[in-house]
TORKOLMI-19348 format. One line per 4 residues: their letters; for each residue y, z, x of C-alpha. Coordinates in nm, 3 decimals. Last residue first. Example, Ala and Ser with C-alpha at 12.3 -4.5 7.8 and 13.67 -1.06 7.14 Angstrom:
<sites>
SA = -0.106:0.714:1.367  -0.450:0.780:1.230
</sites>
This chain:
<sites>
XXXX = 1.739:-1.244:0.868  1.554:-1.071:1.150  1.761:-0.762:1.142  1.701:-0.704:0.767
XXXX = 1.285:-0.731:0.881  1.325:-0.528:1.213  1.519:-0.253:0.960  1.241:-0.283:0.693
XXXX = 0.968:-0.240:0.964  1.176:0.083:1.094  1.227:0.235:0.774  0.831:0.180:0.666
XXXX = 0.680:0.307:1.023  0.935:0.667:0.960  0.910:0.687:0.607  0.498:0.651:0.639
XXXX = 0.488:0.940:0.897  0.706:1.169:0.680  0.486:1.148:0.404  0.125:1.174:0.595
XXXX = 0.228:1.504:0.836  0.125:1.760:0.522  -0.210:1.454:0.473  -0.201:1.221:0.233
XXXX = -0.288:1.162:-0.133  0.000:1.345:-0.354  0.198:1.346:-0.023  0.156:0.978:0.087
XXXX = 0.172:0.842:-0.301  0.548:0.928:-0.303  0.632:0.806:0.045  0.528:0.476:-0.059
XXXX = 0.696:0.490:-0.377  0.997:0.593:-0.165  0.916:0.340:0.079  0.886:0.012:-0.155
XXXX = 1.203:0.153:-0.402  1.393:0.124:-0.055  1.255:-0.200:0.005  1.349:-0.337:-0.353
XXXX = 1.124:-0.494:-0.526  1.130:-0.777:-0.727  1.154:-1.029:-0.304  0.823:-0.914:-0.275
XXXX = 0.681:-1.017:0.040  0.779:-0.795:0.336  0.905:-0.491:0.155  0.631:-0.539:-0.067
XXXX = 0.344:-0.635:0.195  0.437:-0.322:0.326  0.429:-0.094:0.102  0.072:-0.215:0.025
XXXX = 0.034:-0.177:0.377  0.165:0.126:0.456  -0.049:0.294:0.167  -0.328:0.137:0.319
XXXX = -0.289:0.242:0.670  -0.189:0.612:0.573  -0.480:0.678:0.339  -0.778:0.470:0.567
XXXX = -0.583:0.737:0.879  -0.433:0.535:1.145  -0.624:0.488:1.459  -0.701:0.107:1.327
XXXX = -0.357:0.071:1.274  -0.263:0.157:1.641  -0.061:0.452:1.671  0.224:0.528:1.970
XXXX = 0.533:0.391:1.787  0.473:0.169:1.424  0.632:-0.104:1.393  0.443:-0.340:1.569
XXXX = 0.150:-0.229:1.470  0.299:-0.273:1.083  0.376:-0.612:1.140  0.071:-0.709:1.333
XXXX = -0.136:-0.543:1.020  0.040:-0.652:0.754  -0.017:-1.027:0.893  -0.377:-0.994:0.927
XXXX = -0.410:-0.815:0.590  -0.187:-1.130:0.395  -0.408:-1.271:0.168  -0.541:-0.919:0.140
XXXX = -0.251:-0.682:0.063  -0.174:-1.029:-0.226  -0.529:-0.967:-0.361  -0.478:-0.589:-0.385
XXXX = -0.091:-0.602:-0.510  -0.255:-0.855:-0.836  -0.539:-0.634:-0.909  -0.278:-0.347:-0.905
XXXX = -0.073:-0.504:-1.169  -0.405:-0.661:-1.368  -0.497:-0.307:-1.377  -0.165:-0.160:-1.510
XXXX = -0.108:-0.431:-1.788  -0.453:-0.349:-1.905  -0.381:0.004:-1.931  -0.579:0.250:-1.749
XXXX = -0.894:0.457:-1.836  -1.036:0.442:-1.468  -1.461:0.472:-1.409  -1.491:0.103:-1.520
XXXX = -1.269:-0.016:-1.285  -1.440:0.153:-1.018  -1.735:0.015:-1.081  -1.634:-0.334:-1.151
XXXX = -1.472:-0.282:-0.762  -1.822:-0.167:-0.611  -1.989:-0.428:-0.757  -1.679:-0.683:-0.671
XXXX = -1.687:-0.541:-0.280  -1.418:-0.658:-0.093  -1.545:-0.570:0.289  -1.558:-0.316:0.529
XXXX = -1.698:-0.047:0.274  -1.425:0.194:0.376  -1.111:-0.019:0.379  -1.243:-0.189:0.065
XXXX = -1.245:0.124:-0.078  -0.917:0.207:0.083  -0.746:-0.065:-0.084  -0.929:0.014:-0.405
XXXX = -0.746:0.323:-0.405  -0.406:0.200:-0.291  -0.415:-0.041:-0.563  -0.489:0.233:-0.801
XXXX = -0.182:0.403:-0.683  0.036:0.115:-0.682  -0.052:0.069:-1.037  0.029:0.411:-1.107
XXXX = 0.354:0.406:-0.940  0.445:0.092:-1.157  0.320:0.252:-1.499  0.533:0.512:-1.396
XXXX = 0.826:0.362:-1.325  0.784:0.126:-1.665  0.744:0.448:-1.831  0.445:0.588:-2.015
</sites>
């Protein structure tokens, strides 16, 4: 496997247990040793996305505003559970991550939208994700 790949993975899984979370309400470590045991993943690939879900979460309240604000004519919480946590682990990266490139943020974003979106999901993401990352180059 390739570094890209183990990196799109991990995003992936994040993405997963970001919608989980999304679904249950609430981090759910039953739920989340559950999952983990149902994924044959590298260890280096887990603690990745273990790392991307507890930094989504330190920062949901920010994420949110950001991507609100952002985002034209959608509230997050009328967002799809796929759409508003891929955005936000995207995101938090664009935001947060200085490692990672906000271009490499959306594409990957973009990336997981049509393997686990909807047909309108890819396009959607671009559009919230390009204009957060031009407020964010704007603002510095």
């Amino acid at each position: 496997m390739t570094r890209l790949s183990n990196s799109r993975k991990a995003r992936e899984l994040a993405v997963k247990v970001l919608y989980m979370f999304d679904v249950q309400g609430a981090p759910d470590v039953e739920a989340l040793q559950c999952f983990w045991e149902s994924q044959a993943v590298r260890k280096e690939v887990r603690s990745r996305a273990e790392e991307m879900v507890k930094s989504v979460l330190d920062h949901l309240e920010e994420l949110d505003r950001r991507i609100n604000t952002a985002s034209d004519n959608w509230r997050i919480d009328r967002m799809s559970r796929v759409d508003r946590n891929i955005l936000r682990l995207a995101a938090f990266e664009i935001l947060y991550d200085p490692d990672v490139p906000p271009q490499v943020s959306i594409d990957e974003a973009v990336e997981i939208a049509r393997r686990y979106g909807d047909n309108k999901s890819p396009a959607f993401i671009n559009g919230i994700l390009d204009h957060l990352w031009k407020e964010e180059r704007d603002a510095s």
